[in-house]
C-alpha positions as CSV (number, residue, x, y, z in Angstrom):
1,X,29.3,110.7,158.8
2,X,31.6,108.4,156.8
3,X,32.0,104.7,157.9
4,X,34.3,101.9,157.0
5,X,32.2,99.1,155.5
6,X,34.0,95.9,154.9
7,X,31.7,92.8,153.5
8,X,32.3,89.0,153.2
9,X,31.4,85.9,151.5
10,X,27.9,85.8,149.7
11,X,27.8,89.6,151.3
12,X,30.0,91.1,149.6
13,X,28.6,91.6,146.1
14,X,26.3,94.2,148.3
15,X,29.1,96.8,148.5
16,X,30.2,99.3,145.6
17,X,33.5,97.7,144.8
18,X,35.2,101.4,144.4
19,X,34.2,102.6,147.8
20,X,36.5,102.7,150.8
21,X,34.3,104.8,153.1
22,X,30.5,105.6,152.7
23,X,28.6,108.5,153.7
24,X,25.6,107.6,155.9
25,X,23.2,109.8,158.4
26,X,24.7,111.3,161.3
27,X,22.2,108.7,163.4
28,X,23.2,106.0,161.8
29,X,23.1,102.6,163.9
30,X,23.9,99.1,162.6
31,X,20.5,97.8,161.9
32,X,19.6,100.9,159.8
33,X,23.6,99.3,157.7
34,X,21.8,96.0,157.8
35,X,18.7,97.5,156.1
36,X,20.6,99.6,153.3
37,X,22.5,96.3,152.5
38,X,18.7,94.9,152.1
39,X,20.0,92.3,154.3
40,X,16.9,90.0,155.7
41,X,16.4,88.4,159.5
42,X,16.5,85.1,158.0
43,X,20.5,85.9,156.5
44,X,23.2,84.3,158.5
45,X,25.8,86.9,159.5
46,X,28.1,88.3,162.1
47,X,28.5,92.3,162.5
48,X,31.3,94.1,164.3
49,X,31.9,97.7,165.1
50,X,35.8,98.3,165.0
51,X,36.3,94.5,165.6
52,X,33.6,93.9,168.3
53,X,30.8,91.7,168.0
54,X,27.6,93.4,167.8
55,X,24.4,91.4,169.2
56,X,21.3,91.1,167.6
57,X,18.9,93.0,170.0
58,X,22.0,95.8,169.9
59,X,21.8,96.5,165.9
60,X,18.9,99.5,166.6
61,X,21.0,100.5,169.8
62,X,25.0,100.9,169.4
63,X,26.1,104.7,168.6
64,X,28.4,104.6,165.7
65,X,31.1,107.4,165.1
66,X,32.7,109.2,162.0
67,X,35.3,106.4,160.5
68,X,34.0,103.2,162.3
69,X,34.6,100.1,160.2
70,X,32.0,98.0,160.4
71,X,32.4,94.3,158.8
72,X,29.6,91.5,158.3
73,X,30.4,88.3,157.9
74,X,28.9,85.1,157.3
75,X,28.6,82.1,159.5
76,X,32.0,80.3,160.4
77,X,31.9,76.6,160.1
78,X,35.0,74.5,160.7
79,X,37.8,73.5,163.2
């Protein structure tokens, strides 16, 4: 299936700059996204699926769909 995969801050070196969508497993879930960006527990960031907030103990549990767009971002600071 092809997902949307849109990275920020330190992340974003991670992604092939000329790719807009990215083929992945049929299965795919958002942990297995967080393990082919070879990012670690210890990395501060944020994932949503289509704009919602994905929790940590969901990454291994939410069903993603052909053309999700999944974005990680770091931590926000500020006011």
């Amino acid at each position: 299936m092809k997902l949307k995969l849109e990275l920020f801050g330190a992340h974003s070196e991670k992604l092939p700059r000329d790719e807009g969508e990215i083929e992945f497993p049929d299965e795919t879930v958002p942990g297995k996204i967080v393990d082919w960006l070879e990012l670690k527990d210890g990395d501060q960031f944020v994932i949503l699926i289509n704009g919602h907030p994905v929790s940590l103990e969901d990454r291994y549990k939410v069903k993603l769909t052909e053309g999700d767009l999944i974005t990680v971002f770091p931590p926000m600071e500020g006011g």
